[in-house]
C-alpha positions as CSV (number, residue, x, y, z in Angstrom):
1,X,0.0,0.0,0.0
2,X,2.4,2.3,1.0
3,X,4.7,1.9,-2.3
4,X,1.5,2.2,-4.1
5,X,0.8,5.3,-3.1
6,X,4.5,6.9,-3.0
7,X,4.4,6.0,-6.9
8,X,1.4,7.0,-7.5
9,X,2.3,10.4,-5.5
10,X,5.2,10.9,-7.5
11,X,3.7,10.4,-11.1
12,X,1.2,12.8,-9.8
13,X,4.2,15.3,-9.2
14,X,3.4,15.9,-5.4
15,X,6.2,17.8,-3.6
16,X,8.9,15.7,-2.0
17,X,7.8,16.7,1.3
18,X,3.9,15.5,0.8
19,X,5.3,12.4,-1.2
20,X,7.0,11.7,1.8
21,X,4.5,12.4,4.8
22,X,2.3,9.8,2.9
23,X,4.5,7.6,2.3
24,X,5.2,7.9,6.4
25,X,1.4,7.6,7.2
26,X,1.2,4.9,5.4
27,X,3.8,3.1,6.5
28,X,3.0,3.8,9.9
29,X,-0.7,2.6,9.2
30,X,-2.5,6.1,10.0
31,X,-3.9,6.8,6.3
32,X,-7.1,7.2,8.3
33,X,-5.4,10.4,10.0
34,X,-4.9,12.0,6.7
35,X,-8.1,14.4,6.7
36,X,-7.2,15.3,10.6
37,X,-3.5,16.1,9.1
38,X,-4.9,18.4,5.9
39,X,-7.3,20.1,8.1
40,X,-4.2,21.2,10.8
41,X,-2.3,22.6,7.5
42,X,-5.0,24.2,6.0
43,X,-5.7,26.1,8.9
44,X,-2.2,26.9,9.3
45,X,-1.7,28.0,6.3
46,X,-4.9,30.2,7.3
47,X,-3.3,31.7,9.9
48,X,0.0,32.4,8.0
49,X,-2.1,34.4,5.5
50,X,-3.7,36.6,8.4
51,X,-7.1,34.8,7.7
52,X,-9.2,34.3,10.7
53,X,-12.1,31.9,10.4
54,X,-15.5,32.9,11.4
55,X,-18.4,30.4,11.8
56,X,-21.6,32.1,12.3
57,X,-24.7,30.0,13.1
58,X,-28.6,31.5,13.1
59,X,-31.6,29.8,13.1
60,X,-33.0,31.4,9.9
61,X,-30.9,32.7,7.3
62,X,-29.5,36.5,7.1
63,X,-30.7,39.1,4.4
64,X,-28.0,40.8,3.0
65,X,-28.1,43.8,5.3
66,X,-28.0,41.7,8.4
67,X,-25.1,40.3,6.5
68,X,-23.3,43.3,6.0
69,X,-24.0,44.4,9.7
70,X,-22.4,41.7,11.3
71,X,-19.4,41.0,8.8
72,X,-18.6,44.9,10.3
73,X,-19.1,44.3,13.7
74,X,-17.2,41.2,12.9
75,X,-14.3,42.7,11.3
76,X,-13.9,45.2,14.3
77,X,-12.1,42.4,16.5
78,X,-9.6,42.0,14.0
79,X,-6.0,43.1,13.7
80,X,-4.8,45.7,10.7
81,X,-3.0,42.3,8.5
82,X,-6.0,40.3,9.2
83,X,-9.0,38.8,6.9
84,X,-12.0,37.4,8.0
85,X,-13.3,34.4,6.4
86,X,-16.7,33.7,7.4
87,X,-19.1,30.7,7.2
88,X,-22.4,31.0,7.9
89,X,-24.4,28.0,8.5
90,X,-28.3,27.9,9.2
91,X,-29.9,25.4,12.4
92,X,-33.2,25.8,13.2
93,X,-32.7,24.4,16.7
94,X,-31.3,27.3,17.9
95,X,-35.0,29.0,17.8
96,X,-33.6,32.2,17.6
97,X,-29.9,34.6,17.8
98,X,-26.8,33.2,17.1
99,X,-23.6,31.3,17.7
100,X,-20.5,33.3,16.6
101,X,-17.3,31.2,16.6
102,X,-14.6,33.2,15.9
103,X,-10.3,32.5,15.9
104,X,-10.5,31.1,19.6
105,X,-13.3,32.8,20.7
106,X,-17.3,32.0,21.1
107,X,-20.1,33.1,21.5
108,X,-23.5,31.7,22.3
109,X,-26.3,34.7,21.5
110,X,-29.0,31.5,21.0
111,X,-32.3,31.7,22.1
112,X,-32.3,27.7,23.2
113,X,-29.3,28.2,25.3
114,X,-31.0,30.8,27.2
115,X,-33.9,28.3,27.4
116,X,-31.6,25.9,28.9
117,X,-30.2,28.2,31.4
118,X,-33.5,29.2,33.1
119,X,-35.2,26.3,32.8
120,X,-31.9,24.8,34.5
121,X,-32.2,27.6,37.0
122,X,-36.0,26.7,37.8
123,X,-35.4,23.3,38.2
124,X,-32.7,24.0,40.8
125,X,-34.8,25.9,42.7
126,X,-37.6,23.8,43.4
């Protein structure tokens, strides 16, 4: 398996240095680790660039003015050799507000975690 795929890596043209890290996960039987290892570089490389990732979850998609509102407020955390880079994603579960992941911060703004906090509250209390 592994020389398979360091020949196949190589008539592909990889870069010695990728040719090699798979030919050492294979080896080392941890193929299955390869998505885990891409996602570490890419966000790496993310970070080298000055790109900071943004995940922004509401329950009902935003209209292009909400958009523009909150990519500013966003942007407004950020240092002067910084881009954001944001995803938004939409779950209904969250009834309402949003979730705002952003570098290594977060932010819970949802409607059902506030739910869950006073309804944990009046359940401790009785």
């Amino acid at each position: 398996m592994a020389t398979a795929l360091k020949e196949a890596s190589e008539k592909l043209r990889f870069a010695p240095a990728t040719v090699n890290l798979l030919g050492l996960l294979a080896d080392n039987g941890r193929l299955k680790k390869l998505d885990t290892v891409i996602n570490a570089y890419k966000t790496i490389m993310a970070a080298h660039r000055g790109e900071v990732v943004c995940e922004v979850v509401t329950a009902k998609p935003l209209d292009a003015s909400q958009s523009k509102q909150l990519e500013g407020a966003l942007k407004s955390f950020l240092k002067g050799n910084e881009s954001l880079k944001i995803t938004s994603r939409v779950d209904p579960s969250i009834i309402g507000g949003l979730i705002v992941s952003i570098g290594d911060k977060y932010v819970d703004m949802s409607i059902a975690t506030k739910v869950k906090l006073y309804t944990d509250v009046i359940q401790t209390a009785a």
